[in-house]
C-alpha positions, 0 to 999 in steps of 0.5 A, a space after each residue: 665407365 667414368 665421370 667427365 666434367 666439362 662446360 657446356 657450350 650454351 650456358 657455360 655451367 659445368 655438368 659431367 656426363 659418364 663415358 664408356 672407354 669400351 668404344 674407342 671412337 664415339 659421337 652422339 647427341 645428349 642434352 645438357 643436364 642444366 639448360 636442357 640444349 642438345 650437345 654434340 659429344 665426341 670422344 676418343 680413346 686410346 687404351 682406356 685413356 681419354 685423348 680427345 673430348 669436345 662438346 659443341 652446340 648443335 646448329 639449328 
């Protein structure tokens, strides 16, 4: 697991969250830590490596 910063797509502050390299290919929801506003999170990875990482608000 590591720490990724990144801005969040409803307050633009900068949080981090940990990923888990293990999983090669993940999406799922987790709150931001400062407005509280769900994020939708995907990651992918190759080789333990980050390759690609997005961040977008939820549709309501």
């Amino acid at each position: 697991m590591f720490e990724h910063f990144f801005q969040c797509p409803y307050c633009w502050e900068e949080i981090s969250m940990l990923l888990d390299a293990s999983v090669s290919q993940q999406t799922y929801i987790e709150d931001c830590e400062v407005c509280c506003n769900p994020i939708q999170i995907t990651a992918h990875f190759d080789d333990a490596e980050l390759v690609v990482f997005t961040a977008e608000n939820i549709e309501q």
